[in-house]
C-alpha positions in Angstrom: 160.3 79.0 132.9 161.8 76.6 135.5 165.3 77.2 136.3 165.3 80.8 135.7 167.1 82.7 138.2 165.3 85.2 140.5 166.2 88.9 141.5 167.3 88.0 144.4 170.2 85.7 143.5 170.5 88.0 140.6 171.3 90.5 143.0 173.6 88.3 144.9 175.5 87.4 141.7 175.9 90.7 141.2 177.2 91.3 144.5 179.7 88.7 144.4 183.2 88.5 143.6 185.8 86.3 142.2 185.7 82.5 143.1 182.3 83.5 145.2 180.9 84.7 141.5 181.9 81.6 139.6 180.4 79.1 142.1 177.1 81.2 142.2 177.0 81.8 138.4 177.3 78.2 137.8 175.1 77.0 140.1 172.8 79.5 138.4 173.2 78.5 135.0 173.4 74.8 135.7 169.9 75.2 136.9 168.8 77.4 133.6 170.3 74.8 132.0 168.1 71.9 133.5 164.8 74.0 132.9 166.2 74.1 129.3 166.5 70.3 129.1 163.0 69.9 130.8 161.1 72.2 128.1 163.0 70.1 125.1 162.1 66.7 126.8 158.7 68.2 126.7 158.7 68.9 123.1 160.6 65.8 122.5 157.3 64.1 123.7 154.7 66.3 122.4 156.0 66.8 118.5 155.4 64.5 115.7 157.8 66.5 113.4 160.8 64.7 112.5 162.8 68.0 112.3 160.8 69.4 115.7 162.0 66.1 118.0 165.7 66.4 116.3 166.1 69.8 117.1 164.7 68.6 120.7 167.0 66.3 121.4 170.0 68.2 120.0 168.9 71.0 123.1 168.6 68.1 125.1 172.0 67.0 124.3 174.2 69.7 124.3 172.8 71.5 127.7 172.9 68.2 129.4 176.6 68.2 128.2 177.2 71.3 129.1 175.5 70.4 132.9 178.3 68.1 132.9 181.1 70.7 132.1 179.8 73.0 135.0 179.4 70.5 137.8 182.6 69.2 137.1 184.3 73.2 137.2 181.7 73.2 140.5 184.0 70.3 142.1 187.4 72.1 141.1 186.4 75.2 143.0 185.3 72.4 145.8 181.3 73.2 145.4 178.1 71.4 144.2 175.4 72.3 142.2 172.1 73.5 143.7 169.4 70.7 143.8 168.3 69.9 140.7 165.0 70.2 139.2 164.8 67.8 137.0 162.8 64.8 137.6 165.1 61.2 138.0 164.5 59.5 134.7 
């Protein structure tokens, strides 16, 4: 799955301490997130199921929200998120 972290930043999370740890966990999960939001735009597109494209864009919705709230604690602790993978719409 895109955005899933790998052992090696794993490691380095685990590793890490204090403001180091936050910075690195949401950079982490800001990308998780994004991989999130591209497999729900996917079944956004592919589904002809009323209840299958809701559900879609309620992922879609609440993980792009929640992308929001994590680059915006990113700037308080005066970082940015890692490049993004998801495609400019």
């Amino acid at each position: 799955m895109p955005g899933m972290a790998s052992t090696q930043e794993l490691t380095q999370l685990k590793q890490a301490q204090g403001q180091q740890a936050e910075v690195l966990f949401l950079q982490l999960m800001i990308r998780h997130h994004e991989g999130g939001v591209q497999m729900a735009e996917g079944l956004r597109q592919l589904s002809t199921r009323s209840e299958v494209v809701g559900m879609a864009q309620k992922i879609i919705d609440g993980q792009t929200g929640e992308i929001k709230l994590m680059t915006d604690l990113l700037g308080k602790r005066g970082a940015q998120p890692l490049p993004s993978i998801l495609k400019p719409q």
